[in-house]
Gaussian input, Z-matrix of N, CA and C with variables (Angstrom, degrees):
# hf/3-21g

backbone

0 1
 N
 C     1     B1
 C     2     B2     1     A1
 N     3     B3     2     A2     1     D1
 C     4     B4     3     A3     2     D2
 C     5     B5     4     A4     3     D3
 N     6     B6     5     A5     4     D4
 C     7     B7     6     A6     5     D5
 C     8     B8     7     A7     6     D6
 N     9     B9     8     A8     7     D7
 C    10    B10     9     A9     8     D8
 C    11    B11    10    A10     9     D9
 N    12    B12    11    A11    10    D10
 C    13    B13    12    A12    11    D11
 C    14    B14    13    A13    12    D12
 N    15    B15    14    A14    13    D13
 C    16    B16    15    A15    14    D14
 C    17    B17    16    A16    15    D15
 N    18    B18    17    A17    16    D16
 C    19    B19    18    A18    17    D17
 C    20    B20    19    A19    18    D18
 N    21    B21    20    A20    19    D19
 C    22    B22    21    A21    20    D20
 C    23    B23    22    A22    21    D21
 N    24    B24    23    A23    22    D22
 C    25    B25    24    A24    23    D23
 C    26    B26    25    A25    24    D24
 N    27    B27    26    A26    25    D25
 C    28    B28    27    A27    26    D26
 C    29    B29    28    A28    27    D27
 N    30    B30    29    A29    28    D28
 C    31    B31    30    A30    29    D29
 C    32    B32    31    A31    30    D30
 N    33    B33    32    A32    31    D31
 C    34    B34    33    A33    32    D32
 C    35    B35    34    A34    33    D33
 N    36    B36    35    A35    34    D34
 C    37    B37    36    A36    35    D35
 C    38    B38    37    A37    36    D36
 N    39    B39    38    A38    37    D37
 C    40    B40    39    A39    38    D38
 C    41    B41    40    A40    39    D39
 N    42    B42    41    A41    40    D40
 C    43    B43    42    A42    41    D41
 C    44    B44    43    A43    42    D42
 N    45    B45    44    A44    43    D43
 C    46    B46    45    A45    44    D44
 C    47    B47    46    A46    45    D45
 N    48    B48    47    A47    46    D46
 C    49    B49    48    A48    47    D47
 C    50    B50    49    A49    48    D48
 N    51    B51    50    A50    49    D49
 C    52    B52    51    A51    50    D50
 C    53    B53    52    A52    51    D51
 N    54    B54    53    A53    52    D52
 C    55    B55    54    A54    53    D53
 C    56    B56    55    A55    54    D54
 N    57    B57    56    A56    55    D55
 C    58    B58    57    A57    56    D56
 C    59    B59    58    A58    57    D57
 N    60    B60    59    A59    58    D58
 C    61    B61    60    A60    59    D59
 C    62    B62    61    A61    60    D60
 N    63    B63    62    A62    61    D61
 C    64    B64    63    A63    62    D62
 C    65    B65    64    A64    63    D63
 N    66    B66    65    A65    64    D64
 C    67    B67    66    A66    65    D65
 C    68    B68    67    A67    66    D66
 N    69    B69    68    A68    67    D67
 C    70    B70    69    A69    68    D68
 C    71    B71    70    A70    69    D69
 N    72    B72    71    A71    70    D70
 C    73    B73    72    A72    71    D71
 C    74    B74    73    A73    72    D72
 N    75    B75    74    A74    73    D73
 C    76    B76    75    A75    74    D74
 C    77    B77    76    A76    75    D75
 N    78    B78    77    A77    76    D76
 C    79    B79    78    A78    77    D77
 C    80    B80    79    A79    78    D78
 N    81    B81    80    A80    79    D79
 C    82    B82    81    A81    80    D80
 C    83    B83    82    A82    81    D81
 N    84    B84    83    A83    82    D82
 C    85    B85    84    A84    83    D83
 C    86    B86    85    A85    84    D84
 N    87    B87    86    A86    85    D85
 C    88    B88    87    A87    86    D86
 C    89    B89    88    A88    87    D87
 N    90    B90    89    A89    88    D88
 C    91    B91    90    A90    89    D89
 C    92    B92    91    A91    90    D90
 N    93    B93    92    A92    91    D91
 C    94    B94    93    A93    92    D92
 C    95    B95    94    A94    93    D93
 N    96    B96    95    A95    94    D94
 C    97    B97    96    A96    95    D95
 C    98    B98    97    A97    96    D96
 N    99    B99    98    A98    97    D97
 C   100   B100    99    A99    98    D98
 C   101   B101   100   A100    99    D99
 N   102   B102   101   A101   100   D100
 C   103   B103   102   A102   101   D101
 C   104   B104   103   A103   102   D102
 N   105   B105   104   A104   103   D103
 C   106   B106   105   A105   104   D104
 C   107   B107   106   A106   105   D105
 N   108   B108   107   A107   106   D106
 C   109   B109   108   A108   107   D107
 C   110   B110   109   A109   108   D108
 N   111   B111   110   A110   109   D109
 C   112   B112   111   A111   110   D110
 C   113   B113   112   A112   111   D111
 N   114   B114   113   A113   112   D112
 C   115   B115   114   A114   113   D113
 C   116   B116   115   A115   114   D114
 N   117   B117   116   A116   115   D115
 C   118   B118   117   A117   116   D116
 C   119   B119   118   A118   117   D117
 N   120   B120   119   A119   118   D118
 C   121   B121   120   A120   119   D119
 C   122   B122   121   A121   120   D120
 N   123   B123   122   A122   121   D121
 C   124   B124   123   A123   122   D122
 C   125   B125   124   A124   123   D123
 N   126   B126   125   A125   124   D124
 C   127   B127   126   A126   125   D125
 C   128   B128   127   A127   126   D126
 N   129   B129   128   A128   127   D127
 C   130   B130   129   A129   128   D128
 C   131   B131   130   A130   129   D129
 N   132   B132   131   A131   130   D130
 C   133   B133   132   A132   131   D131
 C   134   B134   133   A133   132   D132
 N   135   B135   134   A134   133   D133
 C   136   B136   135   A135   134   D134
 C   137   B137   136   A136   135   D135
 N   138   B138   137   A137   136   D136
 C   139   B139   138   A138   137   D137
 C   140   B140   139   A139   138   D138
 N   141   B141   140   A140   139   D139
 C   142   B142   141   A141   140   D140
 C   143   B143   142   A142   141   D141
 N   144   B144   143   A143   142   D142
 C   145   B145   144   A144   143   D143
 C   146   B146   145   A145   144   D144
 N   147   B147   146   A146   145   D145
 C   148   B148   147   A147   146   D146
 C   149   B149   148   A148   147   D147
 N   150   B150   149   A149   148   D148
 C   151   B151   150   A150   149   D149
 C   152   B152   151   A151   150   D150
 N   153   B153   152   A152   151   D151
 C   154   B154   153   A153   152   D152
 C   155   B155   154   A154   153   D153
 N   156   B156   155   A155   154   D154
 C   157   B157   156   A156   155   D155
 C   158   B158   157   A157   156   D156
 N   159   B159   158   A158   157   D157
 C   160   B160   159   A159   158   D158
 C   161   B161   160   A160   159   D159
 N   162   B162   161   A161   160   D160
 C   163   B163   162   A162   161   D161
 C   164   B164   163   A163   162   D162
 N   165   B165   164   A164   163   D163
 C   166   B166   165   A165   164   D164
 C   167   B167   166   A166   165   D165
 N   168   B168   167   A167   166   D166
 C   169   B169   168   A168   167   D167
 C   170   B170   169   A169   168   D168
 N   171   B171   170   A170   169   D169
 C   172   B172   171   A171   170   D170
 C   173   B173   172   A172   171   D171
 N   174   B174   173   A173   172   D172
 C   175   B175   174   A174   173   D173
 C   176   B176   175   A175   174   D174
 N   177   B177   176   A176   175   D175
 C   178   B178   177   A177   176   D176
 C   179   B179   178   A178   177   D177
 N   180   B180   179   A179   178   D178
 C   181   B181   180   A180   179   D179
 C   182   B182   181   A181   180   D180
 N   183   B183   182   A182   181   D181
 C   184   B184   183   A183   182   D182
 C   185   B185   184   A184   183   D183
 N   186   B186   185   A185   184   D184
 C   187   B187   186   A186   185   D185
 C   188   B188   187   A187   186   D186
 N   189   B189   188   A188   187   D187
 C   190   B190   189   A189   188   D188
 C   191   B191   190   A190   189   D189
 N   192   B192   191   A191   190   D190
 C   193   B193   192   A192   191   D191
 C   194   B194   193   A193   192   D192
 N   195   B195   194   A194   193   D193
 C   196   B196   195   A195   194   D194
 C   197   B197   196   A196   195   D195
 N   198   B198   197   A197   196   D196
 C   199   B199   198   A198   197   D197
 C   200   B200   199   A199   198   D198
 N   201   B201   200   A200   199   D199
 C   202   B202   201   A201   200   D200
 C   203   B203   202   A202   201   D201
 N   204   B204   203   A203   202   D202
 C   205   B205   204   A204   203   D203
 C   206   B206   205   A205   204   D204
 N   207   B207   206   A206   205   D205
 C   208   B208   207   A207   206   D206
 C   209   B209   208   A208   207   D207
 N   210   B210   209   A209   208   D208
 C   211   B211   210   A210   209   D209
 C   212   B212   211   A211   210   D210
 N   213   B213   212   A212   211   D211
 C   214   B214   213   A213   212   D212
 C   215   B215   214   A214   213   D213
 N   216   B216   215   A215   214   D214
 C   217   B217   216   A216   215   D215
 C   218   B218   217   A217   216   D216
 N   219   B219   218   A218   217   D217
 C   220   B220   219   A219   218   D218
 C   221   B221   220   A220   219   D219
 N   222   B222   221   A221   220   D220
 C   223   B223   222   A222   221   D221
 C   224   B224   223   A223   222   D222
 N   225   B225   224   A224   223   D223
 C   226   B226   225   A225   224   D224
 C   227   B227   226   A226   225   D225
 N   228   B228   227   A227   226   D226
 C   229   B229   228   A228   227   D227
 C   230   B230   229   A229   228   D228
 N   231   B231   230   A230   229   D229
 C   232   B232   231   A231   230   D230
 C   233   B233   232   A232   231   D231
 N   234   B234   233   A233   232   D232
 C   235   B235   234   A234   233   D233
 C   236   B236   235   A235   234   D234
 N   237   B237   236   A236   235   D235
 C   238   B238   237   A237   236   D236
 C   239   B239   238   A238   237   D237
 N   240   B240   239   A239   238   D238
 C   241   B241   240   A240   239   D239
 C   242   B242   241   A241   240   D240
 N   243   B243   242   A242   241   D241
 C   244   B244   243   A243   242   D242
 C   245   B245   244   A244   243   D243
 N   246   B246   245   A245   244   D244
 C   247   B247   246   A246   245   D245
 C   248   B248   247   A247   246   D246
 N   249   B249   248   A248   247   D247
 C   250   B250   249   A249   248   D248
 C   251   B251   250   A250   249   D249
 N   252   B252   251   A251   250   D250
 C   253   B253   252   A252   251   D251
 C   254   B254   253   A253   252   D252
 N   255   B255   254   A254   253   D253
 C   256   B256   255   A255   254   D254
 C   257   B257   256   A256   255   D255
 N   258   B258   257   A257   256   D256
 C   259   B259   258   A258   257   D257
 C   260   B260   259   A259   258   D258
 N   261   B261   260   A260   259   D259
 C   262   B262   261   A261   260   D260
 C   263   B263   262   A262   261   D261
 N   264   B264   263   A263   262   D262
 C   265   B265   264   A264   263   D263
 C   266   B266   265   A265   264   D264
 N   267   B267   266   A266   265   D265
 C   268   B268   267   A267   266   D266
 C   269   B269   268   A268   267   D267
 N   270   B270   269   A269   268   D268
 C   271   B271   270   A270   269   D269
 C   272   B272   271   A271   270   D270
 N   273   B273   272   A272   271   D271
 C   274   B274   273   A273   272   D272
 C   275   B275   274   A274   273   D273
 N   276   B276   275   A275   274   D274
 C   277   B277   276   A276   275   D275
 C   278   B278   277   A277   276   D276
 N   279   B279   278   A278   277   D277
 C   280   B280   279   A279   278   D278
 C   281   B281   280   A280   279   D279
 N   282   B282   281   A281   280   D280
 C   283   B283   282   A282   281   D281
 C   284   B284   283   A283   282   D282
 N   285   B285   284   A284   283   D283
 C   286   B286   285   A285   284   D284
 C   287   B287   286   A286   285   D285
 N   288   B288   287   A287   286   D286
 C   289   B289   288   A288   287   D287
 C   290   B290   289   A289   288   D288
 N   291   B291   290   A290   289   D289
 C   292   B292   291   A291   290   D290
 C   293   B293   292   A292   291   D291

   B1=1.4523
   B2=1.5187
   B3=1.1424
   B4=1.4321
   B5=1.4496
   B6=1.3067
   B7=1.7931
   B8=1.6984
   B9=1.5440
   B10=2.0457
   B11=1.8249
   B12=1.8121
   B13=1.4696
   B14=1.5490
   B15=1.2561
   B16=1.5474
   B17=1.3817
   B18=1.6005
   B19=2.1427
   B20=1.1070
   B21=1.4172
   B22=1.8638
   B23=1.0713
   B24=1.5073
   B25=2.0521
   B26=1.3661
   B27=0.7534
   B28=1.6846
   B29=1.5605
   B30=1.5241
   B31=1.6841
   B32=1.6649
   B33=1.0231
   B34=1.9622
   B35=1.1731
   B36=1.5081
   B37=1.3456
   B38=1.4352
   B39=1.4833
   B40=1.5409
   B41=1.5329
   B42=1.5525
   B43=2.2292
   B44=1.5412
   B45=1.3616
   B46=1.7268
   B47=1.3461
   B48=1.4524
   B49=1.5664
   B50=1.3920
   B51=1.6239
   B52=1.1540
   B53=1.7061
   B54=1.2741
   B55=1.2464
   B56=1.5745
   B57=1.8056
   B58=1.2652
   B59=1.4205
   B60=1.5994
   B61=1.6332
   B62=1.6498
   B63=1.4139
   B64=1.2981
   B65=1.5115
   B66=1.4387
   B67=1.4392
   B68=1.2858
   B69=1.2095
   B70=1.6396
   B71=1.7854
   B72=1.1907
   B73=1.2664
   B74=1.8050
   B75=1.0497
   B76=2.1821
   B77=1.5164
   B78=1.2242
   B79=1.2975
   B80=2.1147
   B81=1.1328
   B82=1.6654
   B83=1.7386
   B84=1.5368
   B85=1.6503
   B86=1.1864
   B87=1.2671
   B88=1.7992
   B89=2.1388
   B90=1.2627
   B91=1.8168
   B92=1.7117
   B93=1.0932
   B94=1.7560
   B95=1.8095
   B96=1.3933
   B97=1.6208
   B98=0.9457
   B99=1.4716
   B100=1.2973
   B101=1.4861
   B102=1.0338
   B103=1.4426
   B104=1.6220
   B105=1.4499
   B106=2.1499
   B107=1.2767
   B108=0.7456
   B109=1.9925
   B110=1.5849
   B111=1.5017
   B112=1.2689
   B113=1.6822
   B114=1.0793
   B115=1.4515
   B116=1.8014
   B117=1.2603
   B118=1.5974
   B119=2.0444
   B120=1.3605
   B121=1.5133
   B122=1.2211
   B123=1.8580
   B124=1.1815
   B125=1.9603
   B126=0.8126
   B127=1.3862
   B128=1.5073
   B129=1.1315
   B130=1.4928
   B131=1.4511
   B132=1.4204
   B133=1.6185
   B134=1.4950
   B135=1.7420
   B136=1.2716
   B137=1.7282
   B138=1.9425
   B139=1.3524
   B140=1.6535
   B141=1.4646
   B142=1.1655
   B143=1.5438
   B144=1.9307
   B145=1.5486
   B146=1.2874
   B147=1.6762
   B148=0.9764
   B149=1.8011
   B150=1.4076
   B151=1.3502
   B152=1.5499
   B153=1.3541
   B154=1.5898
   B155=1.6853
   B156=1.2957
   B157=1.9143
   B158=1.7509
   B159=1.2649
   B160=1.4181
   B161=1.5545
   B162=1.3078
   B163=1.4360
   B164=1.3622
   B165=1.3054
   B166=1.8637
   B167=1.0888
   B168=1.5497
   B169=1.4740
   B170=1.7544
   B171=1.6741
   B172=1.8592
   B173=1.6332
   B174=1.5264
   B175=1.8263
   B176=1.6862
   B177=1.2135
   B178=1.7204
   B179=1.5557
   B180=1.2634
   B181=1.2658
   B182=1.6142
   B183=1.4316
   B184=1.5596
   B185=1.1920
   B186=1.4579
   B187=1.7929
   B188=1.5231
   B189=1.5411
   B190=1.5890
   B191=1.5792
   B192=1.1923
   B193=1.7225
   B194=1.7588
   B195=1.9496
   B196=1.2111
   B197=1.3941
   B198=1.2757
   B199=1.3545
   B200=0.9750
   B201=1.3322
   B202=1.3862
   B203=1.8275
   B204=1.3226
   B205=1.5313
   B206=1.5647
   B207=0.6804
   B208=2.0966
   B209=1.6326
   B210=1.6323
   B211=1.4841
   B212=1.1473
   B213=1.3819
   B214=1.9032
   B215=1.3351
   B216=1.5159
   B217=1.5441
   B218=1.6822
   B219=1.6415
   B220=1.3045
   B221=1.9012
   B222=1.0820
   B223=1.5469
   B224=1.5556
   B225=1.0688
   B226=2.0277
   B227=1.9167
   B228=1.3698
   B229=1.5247
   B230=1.5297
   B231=1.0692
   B232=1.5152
   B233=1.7002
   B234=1.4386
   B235=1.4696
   B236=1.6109
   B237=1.4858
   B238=1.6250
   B239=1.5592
   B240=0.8897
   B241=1.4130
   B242=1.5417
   B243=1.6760
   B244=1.5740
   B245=1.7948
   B246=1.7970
   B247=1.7724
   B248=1.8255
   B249=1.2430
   B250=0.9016
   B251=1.8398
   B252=1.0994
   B253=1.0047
   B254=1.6416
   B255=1.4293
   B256=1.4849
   B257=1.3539
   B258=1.3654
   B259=1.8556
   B260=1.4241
   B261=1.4932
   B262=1.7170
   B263=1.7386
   B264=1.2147
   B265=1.8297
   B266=1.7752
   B267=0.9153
   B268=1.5434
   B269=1.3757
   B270=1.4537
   B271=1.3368
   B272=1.2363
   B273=1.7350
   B274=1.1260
   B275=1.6982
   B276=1.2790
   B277=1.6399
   B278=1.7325
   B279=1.5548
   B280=2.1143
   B281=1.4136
   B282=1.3061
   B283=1.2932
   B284=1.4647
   B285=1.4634
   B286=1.5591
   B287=1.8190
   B288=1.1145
   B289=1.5904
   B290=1.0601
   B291=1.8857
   B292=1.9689
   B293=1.5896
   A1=110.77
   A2=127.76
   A3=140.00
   A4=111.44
   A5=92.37
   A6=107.03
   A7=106.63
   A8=83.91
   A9=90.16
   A10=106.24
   A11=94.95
   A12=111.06
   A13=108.17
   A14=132.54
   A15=129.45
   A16=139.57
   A17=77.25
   A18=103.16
   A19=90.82
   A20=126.59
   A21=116.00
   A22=147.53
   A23=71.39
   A24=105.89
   A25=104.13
   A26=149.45
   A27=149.11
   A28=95.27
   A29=97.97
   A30=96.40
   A31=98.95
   A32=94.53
   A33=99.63
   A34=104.87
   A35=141.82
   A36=126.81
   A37=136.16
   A38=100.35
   A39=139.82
   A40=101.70
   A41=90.90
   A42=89.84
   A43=105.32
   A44=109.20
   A45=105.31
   A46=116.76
   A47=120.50
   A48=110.77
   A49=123.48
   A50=120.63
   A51=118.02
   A52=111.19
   A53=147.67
   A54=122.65
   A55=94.55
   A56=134.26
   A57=130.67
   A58=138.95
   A59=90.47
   A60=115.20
   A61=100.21
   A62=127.68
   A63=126.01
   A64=110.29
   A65=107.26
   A66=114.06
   A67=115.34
   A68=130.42
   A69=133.42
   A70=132.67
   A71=103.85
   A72=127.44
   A73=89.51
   A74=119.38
   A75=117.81
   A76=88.99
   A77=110.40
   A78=126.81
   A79=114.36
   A80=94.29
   A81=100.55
   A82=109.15
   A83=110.14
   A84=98.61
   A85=112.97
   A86=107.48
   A87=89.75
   A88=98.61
   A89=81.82
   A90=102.87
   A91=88.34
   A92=98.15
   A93=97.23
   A94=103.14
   A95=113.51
   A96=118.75
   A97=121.33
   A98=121.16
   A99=111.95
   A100=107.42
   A101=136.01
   A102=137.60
   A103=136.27
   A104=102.68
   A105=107.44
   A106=119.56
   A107=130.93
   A108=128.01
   A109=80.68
   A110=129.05
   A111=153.77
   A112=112.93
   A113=131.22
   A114=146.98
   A115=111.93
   A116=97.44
   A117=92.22
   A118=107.48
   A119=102.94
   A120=88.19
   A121=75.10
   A122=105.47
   A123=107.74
   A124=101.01
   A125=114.30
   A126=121.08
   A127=110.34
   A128=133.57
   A129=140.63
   A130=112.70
   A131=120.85
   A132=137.59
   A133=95.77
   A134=108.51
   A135=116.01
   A136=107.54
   A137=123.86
   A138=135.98
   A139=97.18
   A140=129.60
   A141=91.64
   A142=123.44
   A143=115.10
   A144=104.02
   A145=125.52
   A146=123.80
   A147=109.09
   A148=125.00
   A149=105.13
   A150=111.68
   A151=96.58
   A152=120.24
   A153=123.11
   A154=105.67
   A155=110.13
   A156=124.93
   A157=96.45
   A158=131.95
   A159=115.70
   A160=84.77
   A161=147.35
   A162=146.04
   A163=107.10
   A164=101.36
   A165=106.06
   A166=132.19
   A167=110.33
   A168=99.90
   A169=97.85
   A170=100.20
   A171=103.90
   A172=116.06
   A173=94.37
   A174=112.05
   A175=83.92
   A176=142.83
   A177=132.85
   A178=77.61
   A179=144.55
   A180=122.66
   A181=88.63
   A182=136.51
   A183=104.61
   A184=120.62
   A185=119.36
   A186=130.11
   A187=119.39
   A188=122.21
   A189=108.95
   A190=96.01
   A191=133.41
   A192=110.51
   A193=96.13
   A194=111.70
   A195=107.36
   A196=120.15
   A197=138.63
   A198=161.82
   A199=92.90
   A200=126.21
   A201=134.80
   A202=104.74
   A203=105.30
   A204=117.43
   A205=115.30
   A206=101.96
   A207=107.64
   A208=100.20
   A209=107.23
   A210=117.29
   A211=132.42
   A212=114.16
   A213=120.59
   A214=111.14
   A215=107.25
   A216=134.75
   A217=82.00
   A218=137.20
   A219=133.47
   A220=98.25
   A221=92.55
   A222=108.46
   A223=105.07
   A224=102.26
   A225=125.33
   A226=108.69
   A227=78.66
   A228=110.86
   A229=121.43
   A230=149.22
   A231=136.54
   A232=98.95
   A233=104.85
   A234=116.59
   A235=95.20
   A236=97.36
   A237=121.28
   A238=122.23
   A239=163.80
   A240=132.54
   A241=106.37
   A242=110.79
   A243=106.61
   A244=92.52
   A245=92.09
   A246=87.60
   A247=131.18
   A248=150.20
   A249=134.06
   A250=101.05
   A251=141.97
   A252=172.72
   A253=111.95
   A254=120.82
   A255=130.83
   A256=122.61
   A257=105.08
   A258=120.53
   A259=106.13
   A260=104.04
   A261=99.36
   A262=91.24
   A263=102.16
   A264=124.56
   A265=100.54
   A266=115.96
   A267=134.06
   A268=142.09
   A269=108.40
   A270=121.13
   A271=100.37
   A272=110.55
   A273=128.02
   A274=120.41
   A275=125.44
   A276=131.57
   A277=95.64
   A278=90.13
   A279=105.17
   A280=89.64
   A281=142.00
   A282=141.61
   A283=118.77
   A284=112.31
   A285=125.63
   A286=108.04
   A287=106.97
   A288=128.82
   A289=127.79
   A290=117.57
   A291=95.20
   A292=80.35
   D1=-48.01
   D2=173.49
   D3=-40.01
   D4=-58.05
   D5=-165.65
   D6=-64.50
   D7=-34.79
   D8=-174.75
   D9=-51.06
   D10=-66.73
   D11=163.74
   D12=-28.32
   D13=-92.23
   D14=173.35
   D15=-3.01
   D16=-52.51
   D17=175.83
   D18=-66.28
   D19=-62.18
   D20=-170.36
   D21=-35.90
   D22=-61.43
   D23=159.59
   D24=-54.03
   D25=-43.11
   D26=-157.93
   D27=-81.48
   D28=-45.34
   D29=-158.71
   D30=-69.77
   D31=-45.32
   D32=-171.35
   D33=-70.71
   D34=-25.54
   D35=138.37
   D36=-3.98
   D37=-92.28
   D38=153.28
   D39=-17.65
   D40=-71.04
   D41=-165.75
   D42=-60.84
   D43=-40.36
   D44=174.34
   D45=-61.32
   D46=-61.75
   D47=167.13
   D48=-36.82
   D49=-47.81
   D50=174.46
   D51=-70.17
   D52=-16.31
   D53=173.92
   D54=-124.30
   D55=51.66
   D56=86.95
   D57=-35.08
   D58=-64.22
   D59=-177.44
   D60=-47.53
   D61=-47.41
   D62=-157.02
   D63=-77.24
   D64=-35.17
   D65=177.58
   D66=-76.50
   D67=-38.97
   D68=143.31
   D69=-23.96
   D70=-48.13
   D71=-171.38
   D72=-90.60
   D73=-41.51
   D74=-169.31
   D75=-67.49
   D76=-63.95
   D77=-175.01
   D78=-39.18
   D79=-46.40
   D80=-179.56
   D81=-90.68
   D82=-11.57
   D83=168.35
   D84=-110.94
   D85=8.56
   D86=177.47
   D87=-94.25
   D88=-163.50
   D89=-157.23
   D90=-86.09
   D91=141.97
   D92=171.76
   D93=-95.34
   D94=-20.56
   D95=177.85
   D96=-94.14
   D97=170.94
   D98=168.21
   D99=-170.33
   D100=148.89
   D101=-173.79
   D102=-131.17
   D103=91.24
   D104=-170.45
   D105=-65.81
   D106=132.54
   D107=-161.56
   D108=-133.07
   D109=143.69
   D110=129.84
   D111=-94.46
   D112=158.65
   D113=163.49
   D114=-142.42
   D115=136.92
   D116=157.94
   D117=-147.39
   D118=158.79
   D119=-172.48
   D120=-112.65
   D121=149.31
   D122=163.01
   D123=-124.42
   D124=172.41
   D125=-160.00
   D126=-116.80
   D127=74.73
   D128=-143.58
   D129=159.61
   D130=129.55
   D131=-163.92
   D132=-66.25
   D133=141.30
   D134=-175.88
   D135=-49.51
   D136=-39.47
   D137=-172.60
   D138=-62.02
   D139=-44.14
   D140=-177.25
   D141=-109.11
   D142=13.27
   D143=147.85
   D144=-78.15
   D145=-14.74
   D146=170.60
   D147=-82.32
   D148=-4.36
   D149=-171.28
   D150=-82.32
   D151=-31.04
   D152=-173.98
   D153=-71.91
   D154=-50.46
   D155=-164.74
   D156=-79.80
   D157=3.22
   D158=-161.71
   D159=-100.33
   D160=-33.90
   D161=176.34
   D162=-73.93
   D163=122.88
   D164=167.76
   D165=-72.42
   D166=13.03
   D167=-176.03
   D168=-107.10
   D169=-28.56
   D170=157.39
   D171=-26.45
   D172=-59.01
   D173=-150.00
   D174=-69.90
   D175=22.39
   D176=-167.61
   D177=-111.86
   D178=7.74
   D179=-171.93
   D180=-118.07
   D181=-38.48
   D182=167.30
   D183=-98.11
   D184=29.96
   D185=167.39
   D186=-51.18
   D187=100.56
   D188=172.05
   D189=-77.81
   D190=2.35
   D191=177.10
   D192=-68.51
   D193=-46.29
   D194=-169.18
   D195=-64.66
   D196=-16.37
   D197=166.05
   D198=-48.16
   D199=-78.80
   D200=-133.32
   D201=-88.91
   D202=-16.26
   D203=174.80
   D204=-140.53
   D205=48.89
   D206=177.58
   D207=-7.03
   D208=-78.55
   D209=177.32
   D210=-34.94
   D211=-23.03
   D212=178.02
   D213=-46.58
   D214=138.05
   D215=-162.75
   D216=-76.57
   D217=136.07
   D218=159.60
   D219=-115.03
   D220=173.76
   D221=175.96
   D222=-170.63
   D223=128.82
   D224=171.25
   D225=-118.86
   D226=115.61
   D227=176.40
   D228=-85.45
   D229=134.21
   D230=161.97
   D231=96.96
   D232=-165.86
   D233=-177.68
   D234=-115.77
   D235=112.56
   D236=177.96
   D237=-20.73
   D238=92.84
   D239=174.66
   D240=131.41
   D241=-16.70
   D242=-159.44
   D243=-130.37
   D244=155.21
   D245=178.76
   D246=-34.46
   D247=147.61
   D248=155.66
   D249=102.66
   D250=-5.45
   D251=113.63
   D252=1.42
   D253=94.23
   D254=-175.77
   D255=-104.90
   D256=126.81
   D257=169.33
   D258=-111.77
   D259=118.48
   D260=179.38
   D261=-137.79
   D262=162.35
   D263=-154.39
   D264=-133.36
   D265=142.46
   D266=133.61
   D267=-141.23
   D268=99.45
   D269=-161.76
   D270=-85.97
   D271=-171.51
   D272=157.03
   D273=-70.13
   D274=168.44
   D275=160.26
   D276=3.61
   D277=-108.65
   D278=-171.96
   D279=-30.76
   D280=-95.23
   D281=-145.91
   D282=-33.07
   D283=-67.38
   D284=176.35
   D285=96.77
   D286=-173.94
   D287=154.70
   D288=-95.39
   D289=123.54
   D290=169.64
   D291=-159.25

């Protein structure tokens, strides 16, 4: 009975050391980088997407902060559209302040 126990122990040793070793070795050949690319074409002259995206209250329509918190307190600073021009947020927790 002992010896059976022993053999086991030995064996389950072995299989654990060996799938250490394996996760060690996955771990040191894979890529530490990696890079997500999206694209979309949109069909419209660079003058008038940029005339739409240059106002911050536009850019509230592809906002995941606004997604993710409908209710967030917003505030716009300055004259919309022109340098110097502020979008500030207060969400919940996930959302934050910026």
């Amino acid at each position: 009975m002992l010896t059976k126990l022993i053999k086991f122990l030995k064996m389950a040793t072995i299989v654990l050391g060996l799938f250490v070793a394996f996760v060690l070795v996955a771990a040191f050949a894979t890529d530490t980088e990696y890079t997500v690319e999206r694209s979309i074409v949109i069909d419209k002259s660079t003058p008038v997407i940029f005339e739409h995206i240059r106002y911050l209250k536009n850019q509230d329509e592809f906002s995941v902060w606004g997604t993710m918190d409908p209710n967030m307190k917003q505030e716009y600073r300055g004259t919309d559209g022109t340098v110097g021009a502020v979008s500030a947020w207060n969400g919940y927790e996930d959302v934050g302040k910026g």
